[in-house]
C-alpha positions in Angstrom: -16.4 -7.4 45.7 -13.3 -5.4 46.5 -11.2 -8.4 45.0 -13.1 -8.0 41.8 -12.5 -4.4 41.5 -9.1 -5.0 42.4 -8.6 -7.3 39.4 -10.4 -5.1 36.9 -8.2 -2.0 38.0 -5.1 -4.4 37.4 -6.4 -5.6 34.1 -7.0 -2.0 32.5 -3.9 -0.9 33.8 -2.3 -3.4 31.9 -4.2 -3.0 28.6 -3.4 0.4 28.7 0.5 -0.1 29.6 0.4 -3.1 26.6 -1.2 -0.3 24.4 1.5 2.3 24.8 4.2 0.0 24.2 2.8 -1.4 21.5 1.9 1.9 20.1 5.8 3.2 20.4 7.1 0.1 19.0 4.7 0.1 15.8 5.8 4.4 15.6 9.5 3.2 15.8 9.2 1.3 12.8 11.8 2.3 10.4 9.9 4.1 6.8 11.9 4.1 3.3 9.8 6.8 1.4 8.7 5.6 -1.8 6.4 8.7 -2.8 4.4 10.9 -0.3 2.8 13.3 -2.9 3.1 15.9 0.3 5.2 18.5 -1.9 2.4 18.7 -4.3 4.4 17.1 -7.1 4.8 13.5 -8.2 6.8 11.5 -11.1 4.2 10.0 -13.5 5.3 7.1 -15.2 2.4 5.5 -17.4 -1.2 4.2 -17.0 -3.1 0.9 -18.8 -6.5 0.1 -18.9 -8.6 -2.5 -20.8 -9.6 -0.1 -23.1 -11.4 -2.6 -26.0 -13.6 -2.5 -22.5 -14.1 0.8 -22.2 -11.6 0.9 -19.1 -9.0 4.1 -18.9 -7.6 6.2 -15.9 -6.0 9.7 -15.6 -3.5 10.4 -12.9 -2.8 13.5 -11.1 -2.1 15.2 -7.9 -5.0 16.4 -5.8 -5.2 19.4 -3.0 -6.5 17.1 0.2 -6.4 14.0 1.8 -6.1 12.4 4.9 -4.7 14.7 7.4 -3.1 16.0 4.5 -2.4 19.1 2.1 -1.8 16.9 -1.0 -2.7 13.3 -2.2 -2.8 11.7 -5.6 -5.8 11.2 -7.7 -7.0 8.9 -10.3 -10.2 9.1 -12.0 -11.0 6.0 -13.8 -13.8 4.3 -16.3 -13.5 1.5 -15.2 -14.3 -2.2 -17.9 -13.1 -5.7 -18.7 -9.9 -6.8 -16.9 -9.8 -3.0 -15.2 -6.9 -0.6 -15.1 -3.9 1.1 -13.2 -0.7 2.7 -13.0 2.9 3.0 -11.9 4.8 5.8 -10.0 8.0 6.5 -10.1 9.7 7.2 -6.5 10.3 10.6 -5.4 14.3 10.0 -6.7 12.9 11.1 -10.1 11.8 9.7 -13.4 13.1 6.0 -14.4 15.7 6.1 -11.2 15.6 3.7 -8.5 15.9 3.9 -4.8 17.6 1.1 -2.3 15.3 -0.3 -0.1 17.1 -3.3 1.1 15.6 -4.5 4.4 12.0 -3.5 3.7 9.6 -5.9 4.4 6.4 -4.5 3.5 5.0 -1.8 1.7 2.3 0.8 3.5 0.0 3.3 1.8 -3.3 4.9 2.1 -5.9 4.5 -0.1 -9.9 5.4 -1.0 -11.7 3.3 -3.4 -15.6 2.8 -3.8 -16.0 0.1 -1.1 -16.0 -3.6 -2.3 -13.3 -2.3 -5.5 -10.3 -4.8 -5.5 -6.7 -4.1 -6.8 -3.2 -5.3 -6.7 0.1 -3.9 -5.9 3.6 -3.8 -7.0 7.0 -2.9 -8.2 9.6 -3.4 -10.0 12.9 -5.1 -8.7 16.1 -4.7 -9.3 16.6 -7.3 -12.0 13.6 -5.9 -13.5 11.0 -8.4 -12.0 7.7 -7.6 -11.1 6.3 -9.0 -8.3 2.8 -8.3 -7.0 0.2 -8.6 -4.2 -2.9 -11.0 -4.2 -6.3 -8.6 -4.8 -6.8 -6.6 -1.8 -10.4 -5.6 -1.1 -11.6 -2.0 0.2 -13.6 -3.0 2.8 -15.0 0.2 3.8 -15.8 3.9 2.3 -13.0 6.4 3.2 -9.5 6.3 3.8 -7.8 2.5 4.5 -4.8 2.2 5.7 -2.6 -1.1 4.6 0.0 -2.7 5.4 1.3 -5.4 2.8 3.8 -7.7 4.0 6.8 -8.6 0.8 6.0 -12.4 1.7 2.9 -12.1 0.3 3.9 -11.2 -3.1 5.3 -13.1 -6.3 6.4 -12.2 -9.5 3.8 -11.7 -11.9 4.0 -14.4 -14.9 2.4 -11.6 -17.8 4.9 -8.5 -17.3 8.5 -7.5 -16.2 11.6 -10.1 -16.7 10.8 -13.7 -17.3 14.4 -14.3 -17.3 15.6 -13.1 -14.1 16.9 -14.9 -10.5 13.6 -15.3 -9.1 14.2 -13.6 -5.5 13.1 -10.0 -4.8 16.2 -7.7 -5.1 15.1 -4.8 -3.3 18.6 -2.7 -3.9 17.3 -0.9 -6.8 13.0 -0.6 -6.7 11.7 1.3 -9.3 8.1 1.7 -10.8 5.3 1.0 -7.9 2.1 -0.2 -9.7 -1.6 -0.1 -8.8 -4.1 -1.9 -10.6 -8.0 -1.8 -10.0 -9.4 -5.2 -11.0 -12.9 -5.0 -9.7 -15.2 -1.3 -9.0 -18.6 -1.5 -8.3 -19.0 1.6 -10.2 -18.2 2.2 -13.9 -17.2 5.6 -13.2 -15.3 6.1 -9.9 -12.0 8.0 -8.2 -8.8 5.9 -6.7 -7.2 8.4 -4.1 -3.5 7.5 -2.2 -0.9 8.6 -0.5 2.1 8.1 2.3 3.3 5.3 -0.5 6.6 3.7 1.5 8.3 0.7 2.2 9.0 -0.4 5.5 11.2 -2.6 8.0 8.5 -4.1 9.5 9.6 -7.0 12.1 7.5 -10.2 12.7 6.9 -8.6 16.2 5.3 -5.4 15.2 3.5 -6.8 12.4 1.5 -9.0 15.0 1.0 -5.8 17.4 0.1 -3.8 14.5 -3.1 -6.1 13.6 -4.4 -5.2 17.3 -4.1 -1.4 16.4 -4.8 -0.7 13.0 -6.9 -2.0 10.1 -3.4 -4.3 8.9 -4.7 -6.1 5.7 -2.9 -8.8 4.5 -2.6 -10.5 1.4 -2.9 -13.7 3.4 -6.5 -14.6 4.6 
């Protein structure tokens, strides 16, 4: 009996010692702010929408969030193919930031549960790659974490012509697009949009410790 014990008293101990070091490694993970919307201000860039469907969306900053005093909002109708938007970083309109060494990009988000959408951005030759559909899962705020692997260039917008490998030295324009809303009428919130250096080794501990969707399922 006092073995047992013994061996569950060294077993929590070290789940819990696994669990703070996994913790501060995942916290030490370098961030390359894209667009936080915490200064109550953000650089609109456009919107699209399906709009033979009936689909449009307006974009604008909203006071709240998660755990925070601003976010962004989108209220959308939502029809055929869907719609979305782009954002400029917080650099300014049409300017680009250097994010060489990201490897994924990390947001929060709230959509109707069982909506889908995509993300994106534009590179530096003026590609535009993009994630598979992501799924929200759950009502509330998700948090995501989209590995750069995951994404390729999308064959129906940015340059055709261009070297066909993500040059992250110049990003500019992030894009969200909702392709599937179980309601017609519905609200997109996000925020904390940044790209980060996320190495193979904290990407597996960060599946154990927070909701990490991937593209890849």
């Amino acid at each position: 009996m006092f073995k047992i014990k013994t061996n569950f008293l060294i077993s929590l101990v070290s789940i819990i010692f696994q669990f703070l070091i996994i913790n501060q490694l995942c916290a030490a993970t370098p961030k390359l702010k894209y667009a936080d919307f915490e200064s109550g201000f953000f650089e609109p860039s456009y919107t699209w929408g399906d709009s033979a469907n009936g689909a449009s969306i307006i974009v604008y900053i909203f006071e709240g969030g998660f755990k925070s005093d601003y976010c962004l909002k989108a209220d959308y109708t939502f029809g055929g193919w869907g719609c979305g938007f782009q954002l400029w970083s917080d650099a300014g309109a049409n300017k680009s930031i250097d994010c060489s060494g990201a490897k994924a990009i990390e947001f929060w988000i709230k959509l109707p549960k069982g909506a889908t959408f995509f993300v994106g951005f534009n590179d530096g030759d003026g590609e535009q790659w993009c994630s598979d559909g992501l799924e929200q899962l759950k009502s509330g705020w998700q948090h995501y974490v989209v590995p750069l692997e995951d994404l390729s260039i999308t064959p129906h917008a940015g340059n055709q012509n261009g070297n066909k490998e993500m040059d992250l030295q110049a990003v500019k324009g992030m894009q969200f697009t909702i392709s599937k809303s179980p309601q017609k009428k519905a609200k997109c919130f996000l925020m904390r949009l940044v790209l980060l250096e996320l190495k193979e080794k904290s990407r597996e501990l960060k599946k154990f410790l927070l909701p990490l969707i991937s593209t890849k399922q």
